[in-house]
N, C-alpha and C positions, 0 to 999 in steps of 0.2 A: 744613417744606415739603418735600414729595419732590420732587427737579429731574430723576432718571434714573433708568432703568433698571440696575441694578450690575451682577446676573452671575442667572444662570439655572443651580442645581445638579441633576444629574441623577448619581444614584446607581449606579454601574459595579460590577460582579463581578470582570473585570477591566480593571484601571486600562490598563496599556501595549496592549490591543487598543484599547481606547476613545481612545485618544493617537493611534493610528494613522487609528484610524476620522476621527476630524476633522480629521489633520493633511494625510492623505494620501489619504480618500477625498474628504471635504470640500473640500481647499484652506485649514484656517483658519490664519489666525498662532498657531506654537505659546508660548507665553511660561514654560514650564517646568512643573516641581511643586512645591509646597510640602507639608512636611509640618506637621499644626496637632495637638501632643501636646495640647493643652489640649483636643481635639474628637477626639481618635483617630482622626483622618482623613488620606488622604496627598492633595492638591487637586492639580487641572492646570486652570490655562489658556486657554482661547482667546479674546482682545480681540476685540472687532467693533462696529463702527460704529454711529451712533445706530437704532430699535427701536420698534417699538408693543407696549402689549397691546391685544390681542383678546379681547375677551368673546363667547363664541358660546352659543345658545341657539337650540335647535329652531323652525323654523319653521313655524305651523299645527302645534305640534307633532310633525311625524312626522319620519324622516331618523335620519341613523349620532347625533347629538348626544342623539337623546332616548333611545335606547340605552343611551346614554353615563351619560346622568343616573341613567336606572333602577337602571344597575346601581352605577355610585359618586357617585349625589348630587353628582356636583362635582368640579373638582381640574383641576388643570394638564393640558389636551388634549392639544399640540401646539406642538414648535417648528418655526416655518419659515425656509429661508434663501432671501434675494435670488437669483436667478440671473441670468446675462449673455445664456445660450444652454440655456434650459432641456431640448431635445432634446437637445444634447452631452453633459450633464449625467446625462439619464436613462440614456440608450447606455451611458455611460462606468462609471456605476455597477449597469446590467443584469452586465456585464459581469463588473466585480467579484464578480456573486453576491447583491445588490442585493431583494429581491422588492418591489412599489409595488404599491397598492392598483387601480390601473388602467392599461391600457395602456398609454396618452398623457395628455398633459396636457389639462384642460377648461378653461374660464371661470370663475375663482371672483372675489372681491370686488377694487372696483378695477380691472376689466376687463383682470387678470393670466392670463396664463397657471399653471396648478397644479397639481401632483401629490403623491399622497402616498407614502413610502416605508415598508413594515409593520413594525410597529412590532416584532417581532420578530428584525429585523435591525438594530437600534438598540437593543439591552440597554431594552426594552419601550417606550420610545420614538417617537409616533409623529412624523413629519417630514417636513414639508410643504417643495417646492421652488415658488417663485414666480418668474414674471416680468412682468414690467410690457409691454403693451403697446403703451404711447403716456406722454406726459411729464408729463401732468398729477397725479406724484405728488407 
């Protein structure tokens, strides 16, 4: 029986920019690195609160997902994080050097506030900032 979500791996070129990027662009809890000789890999990190998956799939077919599909059949879209004050957030990380797929944030699912940040500023990456509206989550 699966009971959670564990961890979400996302493949870095380099490790200690990607440390920074979630530690200090993000805000996440950094919790260290491990190295795993058995997987030749060096791991980092960041705990975070319970999580949904999202299954997305075009709607009436057209839109950026069916894109998506054509060109790789499938595969891990997008992670998104919670926000408090999702303008602060955008500002804060414009600032940084940050690029987002749109100005401001729109109305996406769950009558949240949403934006995306291009995925070429996240080591390919794309990443969604939300925030919830009203409390009925």
């Amino acid at each position: 029986m699966i009971v959670a979500l564990d961890h979400i791996a996302i493949a870095v070129p380099d490790l200690e920019k990607a440390i920074k990027r979630f530690m200090e662009d993000f805000g996440l809890t950094y919790e260290g690195t491990e190295d795993v000789p058995a997987a030749k890999t060096s791991t980092a990190f960041f705990p975070l609160p319970a999580t949904s998956i999202e299954l997305v799939h075009p709607l009436n077919g057209e839109g950026p997902i069916a894109g998506y599909l054509e060109k790789k059949g499938g595969g891990m879209h997008h992670l998104c994080f919670r926000s408090d004050d999702i303008e602060a957030d955008v500002a804060r990380l414009k600032e940084k050097g940050y690029q987002f797929l749109s100005e401001a944030p729109t109305i996406g699912a769950h009558n949240c506030k949403v934006i995306f940040i291009h995925p070429k500023s996240c080591d390919g990456v794309l990443i969604e900032l939300n925030q919830p509206q009203d409390d009925h989550h």
